[in-house]
KELUMMAR-717932 format. One record per residue (C-alpha): residue in three letters; x, y, z. Coordinates in steps of 0.25 Angstrom, whole numbers, plus 5000, padded with zeros to 4 digits. Layout:
<atoms>
rest;px;py;pz
ala;X;Y;Z;
...
</atoms>
This chain:
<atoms>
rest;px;py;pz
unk;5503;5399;5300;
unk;5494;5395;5289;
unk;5479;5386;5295;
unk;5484;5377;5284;
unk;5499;5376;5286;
unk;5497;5374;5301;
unk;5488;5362;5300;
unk;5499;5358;5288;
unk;5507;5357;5298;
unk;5501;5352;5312;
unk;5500;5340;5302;
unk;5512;5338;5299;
unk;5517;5341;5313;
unk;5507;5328;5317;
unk;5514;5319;5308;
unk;5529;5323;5308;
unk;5529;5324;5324;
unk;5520;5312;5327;
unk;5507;5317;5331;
unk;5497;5313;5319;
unk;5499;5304;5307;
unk;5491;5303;5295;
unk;5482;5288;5297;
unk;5486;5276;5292;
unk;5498;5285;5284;
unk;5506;5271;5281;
unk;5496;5269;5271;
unk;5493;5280;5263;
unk;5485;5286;5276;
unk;5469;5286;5279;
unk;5463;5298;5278;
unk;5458;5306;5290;
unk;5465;5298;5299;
unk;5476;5302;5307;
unk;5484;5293;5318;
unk;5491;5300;5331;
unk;5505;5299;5332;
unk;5515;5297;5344;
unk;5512;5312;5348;
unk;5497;5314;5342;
unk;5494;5302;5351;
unk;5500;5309;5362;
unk;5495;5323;5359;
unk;5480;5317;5358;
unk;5481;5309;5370;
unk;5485;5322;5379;
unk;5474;5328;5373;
unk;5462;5317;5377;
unk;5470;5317;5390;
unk;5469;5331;5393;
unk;5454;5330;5389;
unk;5451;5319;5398;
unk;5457;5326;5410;
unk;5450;5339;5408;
unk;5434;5332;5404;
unk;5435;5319;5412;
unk;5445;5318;5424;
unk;5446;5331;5429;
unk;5430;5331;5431;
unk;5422;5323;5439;
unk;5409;5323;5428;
unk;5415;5316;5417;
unk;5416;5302;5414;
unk;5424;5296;5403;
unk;5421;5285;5394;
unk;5427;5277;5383;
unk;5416;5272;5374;
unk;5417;5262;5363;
unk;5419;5267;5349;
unk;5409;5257;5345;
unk;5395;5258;5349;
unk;5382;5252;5347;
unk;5376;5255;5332;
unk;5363;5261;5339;
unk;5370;5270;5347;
unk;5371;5279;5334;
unk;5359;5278;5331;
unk;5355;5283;5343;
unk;5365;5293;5342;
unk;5360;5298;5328;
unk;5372;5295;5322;
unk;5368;5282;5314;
unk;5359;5291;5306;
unk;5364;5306;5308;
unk;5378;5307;5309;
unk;5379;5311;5294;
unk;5386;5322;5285;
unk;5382;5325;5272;
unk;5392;5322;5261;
unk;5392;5324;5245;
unk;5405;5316;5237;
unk;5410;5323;5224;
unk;5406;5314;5213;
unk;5419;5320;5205;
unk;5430;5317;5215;
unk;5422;5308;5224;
unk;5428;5317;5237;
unk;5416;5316;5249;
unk;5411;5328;5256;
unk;5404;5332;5268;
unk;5393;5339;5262;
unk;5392;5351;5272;
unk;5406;5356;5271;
unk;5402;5359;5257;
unk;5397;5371;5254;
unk;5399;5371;5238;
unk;5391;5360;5229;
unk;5405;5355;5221;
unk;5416;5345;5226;
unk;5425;5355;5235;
unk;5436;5347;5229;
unk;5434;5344;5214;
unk;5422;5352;5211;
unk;5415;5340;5210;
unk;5398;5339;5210;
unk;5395;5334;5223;
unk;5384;5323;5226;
unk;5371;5325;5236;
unk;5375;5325;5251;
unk;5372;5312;5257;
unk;5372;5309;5272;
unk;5385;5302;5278;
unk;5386;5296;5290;
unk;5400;5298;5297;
unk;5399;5286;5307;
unk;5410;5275;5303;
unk;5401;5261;5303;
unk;5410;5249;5306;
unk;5406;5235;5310;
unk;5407;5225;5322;
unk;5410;5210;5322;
unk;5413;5201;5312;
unk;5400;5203;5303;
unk;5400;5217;5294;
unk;5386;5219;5295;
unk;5375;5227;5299;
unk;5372;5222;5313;
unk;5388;5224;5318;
unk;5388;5239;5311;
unk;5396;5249;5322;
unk;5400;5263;5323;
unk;5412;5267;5323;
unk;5408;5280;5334;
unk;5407;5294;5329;
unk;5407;5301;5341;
unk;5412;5296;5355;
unk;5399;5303;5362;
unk;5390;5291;5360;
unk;5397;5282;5369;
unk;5396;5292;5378;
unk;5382;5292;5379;
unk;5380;5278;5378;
unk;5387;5276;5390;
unk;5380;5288;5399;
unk;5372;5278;5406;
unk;5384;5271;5410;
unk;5392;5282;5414;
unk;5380;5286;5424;
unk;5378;5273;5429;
unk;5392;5270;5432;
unk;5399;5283;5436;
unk;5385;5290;5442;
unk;5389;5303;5438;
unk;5380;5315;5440;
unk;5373;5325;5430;
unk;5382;5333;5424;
unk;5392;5322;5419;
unk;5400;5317;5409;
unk;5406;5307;5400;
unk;5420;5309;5392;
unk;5428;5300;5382;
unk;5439;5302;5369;
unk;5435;5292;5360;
unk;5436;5290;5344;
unk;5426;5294;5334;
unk;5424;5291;5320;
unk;5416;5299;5309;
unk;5416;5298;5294;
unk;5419;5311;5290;
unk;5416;5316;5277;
unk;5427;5328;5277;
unk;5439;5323;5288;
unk;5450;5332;5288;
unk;5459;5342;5295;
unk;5468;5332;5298;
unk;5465;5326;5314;
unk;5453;5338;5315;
unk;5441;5329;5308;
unk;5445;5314;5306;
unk;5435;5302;5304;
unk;5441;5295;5318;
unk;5444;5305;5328;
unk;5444;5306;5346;
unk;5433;5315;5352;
unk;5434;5319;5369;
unk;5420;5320;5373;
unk;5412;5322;5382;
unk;5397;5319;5386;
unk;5392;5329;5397;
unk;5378;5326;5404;
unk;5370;5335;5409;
unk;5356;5340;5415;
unk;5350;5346;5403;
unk;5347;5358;5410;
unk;5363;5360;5411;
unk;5366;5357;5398;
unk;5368;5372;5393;
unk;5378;5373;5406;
unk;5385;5363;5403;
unk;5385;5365;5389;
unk;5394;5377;5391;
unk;5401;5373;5402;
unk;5408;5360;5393;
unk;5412;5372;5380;
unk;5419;5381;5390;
unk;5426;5368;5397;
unk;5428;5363;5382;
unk;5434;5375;5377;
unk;5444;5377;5388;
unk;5450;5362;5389;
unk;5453;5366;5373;
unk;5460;5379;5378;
unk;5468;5370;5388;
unk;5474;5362;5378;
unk;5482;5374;5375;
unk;5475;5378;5363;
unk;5475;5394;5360;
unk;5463;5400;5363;
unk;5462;5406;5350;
unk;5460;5393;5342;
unk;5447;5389;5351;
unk;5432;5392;5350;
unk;5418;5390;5353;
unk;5407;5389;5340;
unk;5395;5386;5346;
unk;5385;5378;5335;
unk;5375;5384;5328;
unk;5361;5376;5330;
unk;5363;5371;5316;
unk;5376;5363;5319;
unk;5371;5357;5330;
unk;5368;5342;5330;
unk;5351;5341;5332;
unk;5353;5336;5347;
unk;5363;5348;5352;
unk;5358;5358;5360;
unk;5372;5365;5358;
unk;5385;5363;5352;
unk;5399;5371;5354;
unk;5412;5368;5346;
unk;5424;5372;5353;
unk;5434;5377;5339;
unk;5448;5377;5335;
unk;5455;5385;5325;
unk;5462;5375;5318;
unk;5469;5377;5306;
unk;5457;5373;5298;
unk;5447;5382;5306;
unk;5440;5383;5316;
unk;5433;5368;5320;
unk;5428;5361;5333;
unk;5436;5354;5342;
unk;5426;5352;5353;
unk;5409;5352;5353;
unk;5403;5354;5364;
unk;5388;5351;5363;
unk;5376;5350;5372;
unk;5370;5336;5365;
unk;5356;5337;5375;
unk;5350;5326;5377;
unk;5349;5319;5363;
unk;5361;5306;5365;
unk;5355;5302;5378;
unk;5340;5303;5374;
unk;5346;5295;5360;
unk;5352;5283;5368;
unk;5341;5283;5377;
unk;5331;5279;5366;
unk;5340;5271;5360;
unk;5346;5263;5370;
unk;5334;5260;5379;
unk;5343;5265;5389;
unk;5339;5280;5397;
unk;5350;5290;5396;
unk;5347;5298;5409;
unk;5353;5305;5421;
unk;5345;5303;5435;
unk;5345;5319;5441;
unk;5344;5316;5456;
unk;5344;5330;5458;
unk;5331;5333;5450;
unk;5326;5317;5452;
unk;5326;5317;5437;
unk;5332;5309;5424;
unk;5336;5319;5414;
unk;5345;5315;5401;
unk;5356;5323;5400;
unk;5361;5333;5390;
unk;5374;5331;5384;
unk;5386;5341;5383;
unk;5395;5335;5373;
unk;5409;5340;5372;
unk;5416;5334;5361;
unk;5429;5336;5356;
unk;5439;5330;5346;
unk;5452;5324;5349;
unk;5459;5327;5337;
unk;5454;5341;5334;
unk;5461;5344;5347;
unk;5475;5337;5344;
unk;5472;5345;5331;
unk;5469;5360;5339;
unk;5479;5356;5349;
unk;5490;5352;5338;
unk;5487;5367;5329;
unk;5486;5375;5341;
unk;5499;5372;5348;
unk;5506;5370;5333;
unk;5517;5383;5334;
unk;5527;5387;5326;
unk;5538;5398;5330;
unk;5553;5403;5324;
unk;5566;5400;5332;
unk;5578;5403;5327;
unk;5572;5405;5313;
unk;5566;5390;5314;
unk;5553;5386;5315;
unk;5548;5380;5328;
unk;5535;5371;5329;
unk;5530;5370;5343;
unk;5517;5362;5348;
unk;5512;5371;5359;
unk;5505;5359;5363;
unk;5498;5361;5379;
unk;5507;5354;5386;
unk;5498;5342;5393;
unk;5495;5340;5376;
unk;5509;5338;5372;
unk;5514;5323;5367;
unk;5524;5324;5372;
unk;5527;5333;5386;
unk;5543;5332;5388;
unk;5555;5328;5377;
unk;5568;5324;5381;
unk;5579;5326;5372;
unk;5594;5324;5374;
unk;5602;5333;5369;
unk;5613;5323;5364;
unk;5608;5309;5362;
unk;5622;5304;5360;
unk;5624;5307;5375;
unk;5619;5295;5381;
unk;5619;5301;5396;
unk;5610;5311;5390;
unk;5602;5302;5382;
unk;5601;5293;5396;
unk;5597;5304;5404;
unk;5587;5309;5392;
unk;5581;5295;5392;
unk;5581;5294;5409;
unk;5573;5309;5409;
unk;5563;5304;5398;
unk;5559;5291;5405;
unk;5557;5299;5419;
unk;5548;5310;5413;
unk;5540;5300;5405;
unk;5535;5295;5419;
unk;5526;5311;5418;
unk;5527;5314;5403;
unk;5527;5312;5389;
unk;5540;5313;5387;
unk;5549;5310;5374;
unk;5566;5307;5373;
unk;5571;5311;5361;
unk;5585;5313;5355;
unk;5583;5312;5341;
unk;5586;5325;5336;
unk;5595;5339;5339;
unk;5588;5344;5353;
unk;5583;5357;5344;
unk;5576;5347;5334;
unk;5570;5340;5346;
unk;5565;5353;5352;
unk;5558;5354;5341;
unk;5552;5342;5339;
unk;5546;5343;5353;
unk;5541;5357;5349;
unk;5534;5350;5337;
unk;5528;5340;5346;
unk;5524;5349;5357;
unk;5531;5345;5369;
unk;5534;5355;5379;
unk;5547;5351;5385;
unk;5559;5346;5381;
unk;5570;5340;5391;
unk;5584;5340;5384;
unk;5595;5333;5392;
unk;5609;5338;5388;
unk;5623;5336;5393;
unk;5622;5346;5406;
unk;5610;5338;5410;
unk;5620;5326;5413;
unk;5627;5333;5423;
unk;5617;5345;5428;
unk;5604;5336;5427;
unk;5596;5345;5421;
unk;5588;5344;5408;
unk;5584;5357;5398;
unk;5570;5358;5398;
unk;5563;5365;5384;
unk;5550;5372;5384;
unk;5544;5369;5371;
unk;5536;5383;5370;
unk;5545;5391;5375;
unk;5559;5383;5373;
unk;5565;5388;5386;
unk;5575;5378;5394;
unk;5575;5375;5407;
unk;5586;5367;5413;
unk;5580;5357;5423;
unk;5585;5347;5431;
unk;5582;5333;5428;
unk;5576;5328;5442;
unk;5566;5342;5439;
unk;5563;5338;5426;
unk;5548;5332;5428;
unk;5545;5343;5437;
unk;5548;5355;5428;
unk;5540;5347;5415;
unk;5529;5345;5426;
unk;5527;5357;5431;
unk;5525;5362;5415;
unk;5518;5349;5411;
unk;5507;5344;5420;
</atoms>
């Protein structure tokens, strides 16, 4: 399958089966911004879920947090993004298109052959206003990365949940950017969800720990079910790094567009706290009673991108195979991803024992899963709509399964049946779901 033909249709998949839909689509569409549908919404959530586990409730050193996408103006500047975080664009003064100017690598308009204008900084942080009054004074942010509310609130995490050095502090949250070049569908958007993480540690660790967050980084990705093939570590070259960094390591994709990050994890030093503590008149440290010492912490930054994961995780288990000389489209989603985790499907609707006893079934097992009742189709046809949507079971009730009590249970990469009785049922889908 062609790069360009399977991102074609990974598209078109997200809209026909309800997983993505172009933004504000009823009226012409916005560009670059893309709403989650029934099952996206789903998809994403399992996703965040999964990641919260792994980084925050199954360890004993990591806190998590939920700051405000709104923040004090002089929080950037501290930050450096008031006056740094800037790209360089040049605008085509033929067809007016805007471009960011280090993606450039000719002096004409990629797109008209246009002569260009002299690049001019851009700052990509969206300015908005609070109150009333649309002046100056009330000017906000809107953020453009969640990792400022975390270290804004390191002093209150410490003072409240007294954790010891090394520690942590998590949260998914929103960010926005004004990017010059957005595209790839969901892979670089304007408004978009990052799971990150600020790790603190004695400065003298921080290699240590450096290495210890990519390995552990690297294999949450792996246990999402994506093929080893299609992930990879690119350590940055000094020159990419941002002038604080000590160190930086993207973990990669090979999406159909190349190979590009989902996850950077970056060893930031020292440089944020040391920022708010000179701005804020607040000190930013970590008492060491073991050494009797206050130390500022380096940070180990692992941040990654929600959307660039429900992308990777949508391309990866996309899968297309023949039976009986038809094509079959399978999501070989990971199982604790899928939307949705059972179908029940009658295999005659006009039956209304079978219809009751489908209906009965589907409200018991919605008390452990996600499940979904549907009678809308031939049972081949609602086969392969589940296939489409990835979900890994499907229970069909037929005419036997009034008398016998059983129920035929599908298997969505295998399609092999298993008859299984009904007072069984939640026990065979937990034993292959949870």
């Amino acid at each position: 399958m062609k790069n360009n033909n399977l991102m074609e249709k990974i598209v078109s998949l997200c809209k026909r089966r309800g997983f993505i839909f172009q933004g504000s689509e009823a009226y012409g569409g916005l560009a670059n911004a893309w709403d989650y549908g029934p099952l996206g919404v789903e998809l994403k959530n399992n996703i965040k879920s999964a990641w919260w586990k792994n980084v925050v409730s199954q360890r004993g050193d990591i806190f998590g947090l939920d700051a405000a996408i709104f923040m004090h103006p002089d929080v950037w500047k501290a930050s450096g993004h008031a006056n740094n975080f800037t790209d360089n664009l040049v605008d085509c003064k033929n067809c007016k298109k805007r471009f960011k100017l280090d993606d450039l690598k000719i002096e004409k308009c990629p797109e008209c052959g246009g002569e260009l204008t002299q690049g001019k900084k851009f700052n990509l942080m969206l300015e908005t206003h609070l109150g009333p009054v649309d002046d100056s004074a009330a000017k906000v942010y809107l953020r453009p990365e969640t990792a400022q509310g975390i270290f804004v609130n390191f002093l209150n995490v410490l003072n409240s949940a007294r954790p010891k050095l090394p520690f942590g502090i998590a949260q998914i949250g929103k960010a926005f950017r004004n990017e010059i070049t957005p595209g790839n569908f969901i892979f670089r958007t304007r408004e978009f969800e990052q799971m990150e993480i600020e790790y603190f540690v004695n400065p003298k660790e921080a290699d240590k720990f450096h290495k210890n967050w990519i390995d552990e980084r690297f294999v949450w990705y792996k246990g999402l079910g994506i093929k080893d093939d299609n992930l990879r570590l690119r350590v940055h070259e000094k020159d990419e790094l941002a002038h604080y960094a000590k160190g930086c390591t993207d973990i990669e994709y090979k999406f159909p567009f190349g190979w590009s990050e989902l996850e950077g994890i970056a060893n930031r030093g020292d440089f944020d706290l040391k920022q708010h503590s000179e701005h804020s008149a607040k000190t930013f440290e970590y008492f060491n009673t073991a050494d009797n010492e206050k130390v500022v912490p380096y940070v180990i930054e692992p941040s990654g991108g929600v959307d660039r994961t429900v992308l990777a995780v949508l391309v990866d288990s996309y899968h297309e195979e023949k039976v009986k000389e038809q094509i079959r489209v399978v999501l070989k989603l990971d199982k604790k991803l899928a939307p949705i985790k059972v179908a029940v499907l009658p295999l005659l609707k006009k039956n209304s024992d079978i219809v009751k006893m489908s209906h009965a079934i589907t409200d018991d097992l919605k008390t452990c899963f996600t499940v979904k009742y549907n009678d809308t189709a031939s049972i081949g046809k609602l086969y392969r709509r589940q296939d489409e949507v990835g979900t890994p079971y499907c229970v069909t009730v037929d005419v036997d399964s009034l008398t016998d009590k059983k129920v035929t249970i599908r298997d969505r990469d295998t399609m092999a049946q298993d008859r299984v009785g009904i007072d069984n049922l939640k026990n065979y889908l937990f034993e292959r779901l949870i």
